[in-house]
C-alpha positions in Angstrom: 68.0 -29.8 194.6 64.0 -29.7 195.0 62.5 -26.4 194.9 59.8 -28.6 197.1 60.0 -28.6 200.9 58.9 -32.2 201.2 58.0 -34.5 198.4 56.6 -38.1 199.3 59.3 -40.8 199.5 56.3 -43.6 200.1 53.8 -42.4 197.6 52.7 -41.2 193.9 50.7 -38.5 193.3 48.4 -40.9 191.9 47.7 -42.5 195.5 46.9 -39.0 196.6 44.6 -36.7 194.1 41.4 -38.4 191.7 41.7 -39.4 188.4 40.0 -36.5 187.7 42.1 -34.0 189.4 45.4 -35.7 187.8 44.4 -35.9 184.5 42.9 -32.3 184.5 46.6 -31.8 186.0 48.9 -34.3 183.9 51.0 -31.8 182.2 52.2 -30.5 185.4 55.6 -31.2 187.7 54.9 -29.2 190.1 51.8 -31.6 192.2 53.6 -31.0 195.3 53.4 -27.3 195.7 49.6 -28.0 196.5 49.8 -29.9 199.6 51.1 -28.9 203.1 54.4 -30.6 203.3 53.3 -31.3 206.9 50.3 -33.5 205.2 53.4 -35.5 203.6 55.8 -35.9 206.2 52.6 -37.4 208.1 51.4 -39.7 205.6 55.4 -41.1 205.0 55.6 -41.6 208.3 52.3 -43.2 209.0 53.7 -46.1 206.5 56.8 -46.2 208.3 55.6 -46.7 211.5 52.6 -49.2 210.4 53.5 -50.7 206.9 52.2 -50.6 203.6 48.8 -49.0 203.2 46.3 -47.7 200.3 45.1 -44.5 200.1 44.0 -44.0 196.2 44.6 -47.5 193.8 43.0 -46.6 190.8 46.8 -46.3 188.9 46.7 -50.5 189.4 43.5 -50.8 188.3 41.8 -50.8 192.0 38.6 -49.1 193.0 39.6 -46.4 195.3 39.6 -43.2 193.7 38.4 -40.3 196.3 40.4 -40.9 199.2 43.1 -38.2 199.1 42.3 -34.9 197.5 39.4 -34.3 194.7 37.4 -31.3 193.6 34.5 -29.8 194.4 31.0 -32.0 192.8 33.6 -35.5 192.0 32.0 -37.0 195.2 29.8 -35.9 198.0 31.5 -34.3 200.9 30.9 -31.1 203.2 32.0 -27.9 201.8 34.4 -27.9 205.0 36.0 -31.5 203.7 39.8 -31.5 204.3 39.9 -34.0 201.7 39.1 -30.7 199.1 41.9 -28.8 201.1 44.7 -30.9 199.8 44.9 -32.2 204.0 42.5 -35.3 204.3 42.9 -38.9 203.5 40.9 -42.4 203.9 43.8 -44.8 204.6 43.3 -48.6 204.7 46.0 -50.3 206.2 47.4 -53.7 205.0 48.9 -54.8 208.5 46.3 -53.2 211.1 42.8 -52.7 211.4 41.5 -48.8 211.3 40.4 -49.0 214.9 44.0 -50.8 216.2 45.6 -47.8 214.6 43.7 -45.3 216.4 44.3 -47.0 219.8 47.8 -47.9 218.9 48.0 -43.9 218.5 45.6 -42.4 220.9 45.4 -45.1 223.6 41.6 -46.1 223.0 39.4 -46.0 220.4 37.3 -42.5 221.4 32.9 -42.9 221.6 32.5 -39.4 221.5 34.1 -36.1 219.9 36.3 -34.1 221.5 39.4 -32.5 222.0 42.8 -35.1 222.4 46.4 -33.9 223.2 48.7 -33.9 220.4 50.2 -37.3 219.5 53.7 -38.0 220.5 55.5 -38.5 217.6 52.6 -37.5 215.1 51.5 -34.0 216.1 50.8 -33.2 212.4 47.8 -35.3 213.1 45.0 -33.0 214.0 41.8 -34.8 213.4 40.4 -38.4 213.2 37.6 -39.9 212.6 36.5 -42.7 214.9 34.1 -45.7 214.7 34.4 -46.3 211.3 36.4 -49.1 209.1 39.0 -46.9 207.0 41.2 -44.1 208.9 40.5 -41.2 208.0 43.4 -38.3 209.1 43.3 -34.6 209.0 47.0 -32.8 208.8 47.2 -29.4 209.6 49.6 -27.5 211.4 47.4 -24.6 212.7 45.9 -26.7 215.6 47.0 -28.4 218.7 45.6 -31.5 219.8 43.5 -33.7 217.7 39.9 -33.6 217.4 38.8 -37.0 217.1 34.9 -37.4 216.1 32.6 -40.2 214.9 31.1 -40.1 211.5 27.4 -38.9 211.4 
């Protein structure tokens, strides 16, 4: 039996934290203790519902590297950054564009920020960035609704 509440069944902790952050952190078997388990559940079931998609690729020798969760001064971010709270990633999706996700999810593709109702289905979703190539999802499970915003 785990002593985890949810561990991935889709990814590696590789695909989620720098190559920084996991080597600093190699010797350790307990990675998923960091993360909200509501963070997981939502990125497993993100590839469920629209395929195969890349968050970090660095483990196959790809380029992507600060997509999931890094440390403060690896790459520039706001203090604020879910990516630094173990809660954001950049996902690019093999099967959909960024943008068809977003309206497959919310129903349009959003022009400015705001407040949305929760997602049916994906309520651990609570923010998304809009207008932009990648898709970029916030987990958190102390908000209702999802603030959806474009990139400035």
């Amino acid at each position: 039996m785990s002593k985890f509440k949810y561990v991935c069944d889709n990814f590696c902790i590789e695909e989620l934290v720098s190559p920084q952050v996991y080597k600093d952190r190699a010797h350790r078997q307990d990675w998923w203790r960091f993360f909200d388990p509501i963070a997981l559940e939502g990125l497993d079931k993100l590839r469920e519902r629209f395929g195969p998609m890349t968050i970090n690729n660095y483990k196959w020798g790809g380029d992507r590297k600060f997509s999931g969760y890094h440390a403060k001064g690896e790459y520039k971010r706001s203090e604020y950054s879910g990516h630094r709270a173990w809660g954001s990633f950049d996902i690019l999706f093999n099967n959909h564009t960024a943008e068809e996700v977003r309206i497959m999810l919310l129903g349009d593709e959003p022009k400015v920020a705001g407040y949305r109702p929760s997602i049916k289905g994906f309520e651990e979703i609570t923010e998304l960035e809009v207008g932009i190539s990648w898709f970029h999802v916030r987990f958190n499970s102390n908000i209702e609704g999802v603030l959806v915003y474009p990139i400035s």
